[in-house]
Residue frames relative to the residue before (quaternion, step in Angstrom):
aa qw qx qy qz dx dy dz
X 1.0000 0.0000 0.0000 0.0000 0.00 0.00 0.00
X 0.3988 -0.6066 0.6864 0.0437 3.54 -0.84 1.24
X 0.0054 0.7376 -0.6664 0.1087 3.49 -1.06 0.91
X 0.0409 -0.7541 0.6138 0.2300 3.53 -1.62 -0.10
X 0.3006 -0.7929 0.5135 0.1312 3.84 -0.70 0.84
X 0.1261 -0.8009 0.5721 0.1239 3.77 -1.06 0.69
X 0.2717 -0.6448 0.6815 0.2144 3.99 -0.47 0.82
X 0.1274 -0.5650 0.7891 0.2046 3.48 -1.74 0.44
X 0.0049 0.7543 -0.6566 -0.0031 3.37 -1.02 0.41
X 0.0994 0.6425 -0.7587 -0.0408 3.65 -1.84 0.61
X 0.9234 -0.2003 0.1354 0.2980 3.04 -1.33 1.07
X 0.3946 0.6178 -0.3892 0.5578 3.35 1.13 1.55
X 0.3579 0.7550 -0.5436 0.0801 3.81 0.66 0.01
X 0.6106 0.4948 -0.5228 0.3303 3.72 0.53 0.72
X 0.3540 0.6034 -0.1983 0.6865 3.26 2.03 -0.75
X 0.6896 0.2753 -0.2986 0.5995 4.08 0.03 -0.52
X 0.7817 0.2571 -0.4716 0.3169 3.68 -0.16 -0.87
X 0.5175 0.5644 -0.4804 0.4276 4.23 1.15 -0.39
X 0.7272 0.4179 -0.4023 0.3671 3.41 0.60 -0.75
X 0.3440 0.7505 -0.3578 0.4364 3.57 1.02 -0.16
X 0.7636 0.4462 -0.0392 0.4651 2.86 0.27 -1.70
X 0.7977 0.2316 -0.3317 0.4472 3.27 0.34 -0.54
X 0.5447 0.4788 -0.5231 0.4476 3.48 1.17 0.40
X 0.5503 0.6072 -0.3973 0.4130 3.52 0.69 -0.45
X 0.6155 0.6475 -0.1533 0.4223 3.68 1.50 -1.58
X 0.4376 0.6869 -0.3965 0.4236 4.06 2.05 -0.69
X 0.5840 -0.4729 0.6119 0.2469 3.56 -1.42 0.73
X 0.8127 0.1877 -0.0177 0.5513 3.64 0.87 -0.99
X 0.1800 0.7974 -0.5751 0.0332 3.87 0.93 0.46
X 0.6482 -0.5191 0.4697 0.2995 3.56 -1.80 1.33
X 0.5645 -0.6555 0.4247 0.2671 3.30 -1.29 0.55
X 0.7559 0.1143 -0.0295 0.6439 3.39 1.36 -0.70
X 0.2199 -0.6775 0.7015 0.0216 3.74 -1.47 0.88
X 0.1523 0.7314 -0.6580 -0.0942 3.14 -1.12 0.45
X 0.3716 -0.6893 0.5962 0.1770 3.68 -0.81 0.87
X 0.1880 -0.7590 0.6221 -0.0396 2.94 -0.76 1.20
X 0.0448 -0.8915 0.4403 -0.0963 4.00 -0.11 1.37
X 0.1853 -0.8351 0.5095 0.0931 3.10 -0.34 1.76
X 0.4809 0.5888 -0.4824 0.4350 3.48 1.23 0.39
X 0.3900 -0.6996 0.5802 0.1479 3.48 -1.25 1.70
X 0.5303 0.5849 -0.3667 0.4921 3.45 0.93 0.58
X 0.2894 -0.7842 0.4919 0.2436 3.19 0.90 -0.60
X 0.1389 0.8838 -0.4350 0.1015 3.49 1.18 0.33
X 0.6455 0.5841 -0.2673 0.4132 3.89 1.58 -0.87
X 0.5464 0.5681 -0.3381 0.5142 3.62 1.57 -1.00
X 0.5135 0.5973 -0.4857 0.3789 4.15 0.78 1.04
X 0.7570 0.5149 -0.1953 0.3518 2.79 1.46 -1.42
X 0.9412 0.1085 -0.1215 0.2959 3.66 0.51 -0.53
X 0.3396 -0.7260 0.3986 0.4457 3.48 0.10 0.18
X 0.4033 -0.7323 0.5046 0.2155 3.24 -1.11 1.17
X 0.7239 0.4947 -0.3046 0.3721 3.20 0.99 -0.14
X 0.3476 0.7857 -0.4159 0.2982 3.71 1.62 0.79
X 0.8432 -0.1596 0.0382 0.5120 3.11 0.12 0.89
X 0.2330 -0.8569 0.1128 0.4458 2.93 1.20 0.11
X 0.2930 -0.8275 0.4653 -0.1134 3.26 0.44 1.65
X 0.8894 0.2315 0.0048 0.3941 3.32 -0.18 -2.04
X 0.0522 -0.7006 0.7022 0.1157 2.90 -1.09 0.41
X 0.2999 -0.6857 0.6385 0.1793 4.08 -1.18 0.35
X 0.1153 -0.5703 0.8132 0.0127 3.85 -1.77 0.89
X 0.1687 0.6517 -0.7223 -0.1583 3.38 -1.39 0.36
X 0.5937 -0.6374 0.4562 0.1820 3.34 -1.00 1.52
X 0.3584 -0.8288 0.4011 0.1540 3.74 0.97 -0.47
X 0.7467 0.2335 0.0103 0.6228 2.74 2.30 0.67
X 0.1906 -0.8013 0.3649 0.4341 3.46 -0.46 0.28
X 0.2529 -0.8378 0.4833 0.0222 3.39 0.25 1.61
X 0.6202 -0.6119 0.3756 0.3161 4.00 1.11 0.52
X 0.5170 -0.5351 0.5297 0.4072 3.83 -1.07 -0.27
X 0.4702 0.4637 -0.4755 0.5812 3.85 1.09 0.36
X 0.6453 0.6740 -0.1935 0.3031 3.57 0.70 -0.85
X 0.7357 0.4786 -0.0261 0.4784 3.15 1.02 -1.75
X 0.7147 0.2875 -0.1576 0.6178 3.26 1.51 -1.30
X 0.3632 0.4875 -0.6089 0.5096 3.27 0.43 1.18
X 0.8069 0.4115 -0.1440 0.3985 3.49 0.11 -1.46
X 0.6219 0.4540 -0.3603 0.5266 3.56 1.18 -0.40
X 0.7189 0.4043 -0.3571 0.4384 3.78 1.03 -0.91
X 0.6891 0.5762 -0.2550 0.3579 3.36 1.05 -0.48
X 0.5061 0.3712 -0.3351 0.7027 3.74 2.15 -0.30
X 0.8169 0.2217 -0.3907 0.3617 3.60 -0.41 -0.19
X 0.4799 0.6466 -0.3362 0.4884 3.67 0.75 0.54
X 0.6885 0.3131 -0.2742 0.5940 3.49 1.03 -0.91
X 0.4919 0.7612 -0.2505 0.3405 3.05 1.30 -0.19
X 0.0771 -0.9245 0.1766 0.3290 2.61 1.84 -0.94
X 0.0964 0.7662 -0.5197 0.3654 3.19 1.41 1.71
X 0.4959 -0.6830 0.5141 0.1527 3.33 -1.00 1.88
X 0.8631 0.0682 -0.0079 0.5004 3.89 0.67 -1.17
X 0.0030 -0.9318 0.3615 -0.0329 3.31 -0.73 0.68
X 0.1201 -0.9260 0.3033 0.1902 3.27 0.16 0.91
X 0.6021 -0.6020 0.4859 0.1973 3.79 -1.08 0.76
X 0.2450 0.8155 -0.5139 0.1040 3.42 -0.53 0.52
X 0.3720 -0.7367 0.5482 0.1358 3.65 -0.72 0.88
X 0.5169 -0.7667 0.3426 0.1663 3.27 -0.67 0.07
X 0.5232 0.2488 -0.2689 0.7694 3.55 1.80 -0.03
X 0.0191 -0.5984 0.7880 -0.1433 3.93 -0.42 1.25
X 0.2978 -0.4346 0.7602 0.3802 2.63 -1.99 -0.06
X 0.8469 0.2009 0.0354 0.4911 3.51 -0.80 -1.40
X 0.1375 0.6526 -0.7450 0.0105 3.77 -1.39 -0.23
X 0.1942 -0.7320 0.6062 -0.2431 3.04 -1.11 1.93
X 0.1378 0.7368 -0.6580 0.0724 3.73 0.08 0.81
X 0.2313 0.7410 -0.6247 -0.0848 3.13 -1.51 0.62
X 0.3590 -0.7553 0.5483 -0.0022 2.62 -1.48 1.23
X 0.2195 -0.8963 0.3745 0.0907 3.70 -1.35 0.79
């Protein structure tokens, strides 16, 4: 199963770049991330290179539009996308366990 994953993030990119990582760190990691930044700074576009493999993709919300906000814009870009599964992710996780069969 092929998957895509969205981070919400605000103004946390050390917190964002661990969570990264430990998605990247999955037995089964998603083919594509996109970080979706409610910071009108843009403070997340430090942490990763969008151009790793080409993994990432970046949204800035132009606002801090909230975790109602973010997962709007993350379900609503990787959908038109036309990505069957998708996983949600916040940015201050503890742990993140995907398994896959």
């Amino acid at each position: 199963m092929n998957y895509a994953a969205f981070i919400i993030t605000y103004k946390r990119p050390d917190i964002l770049k661990n969570t990264i990582d430990a998605l990247l760190s999955q037995t089964k990691p998603p083919i594509k991330i996109l970080i979706v930044d409610n910071d009108i700074d843009e403070s997340a576009r430090s942490v990763f290179d969008i151009n790793k493999d080409g993994i990432f993709s970046y949204f800035s919300t132009g606002s801090n539009s909230g975790p109602a906000g973010g997962a709007y814009w993350g379900l609503k870009i990787l959908f038109e996308e036309s990505w069957e599964w998708v996983l949600w992710v916040d940015d201050d996780i503890i742990q993140i366990r995907i398994y896959a069969y």
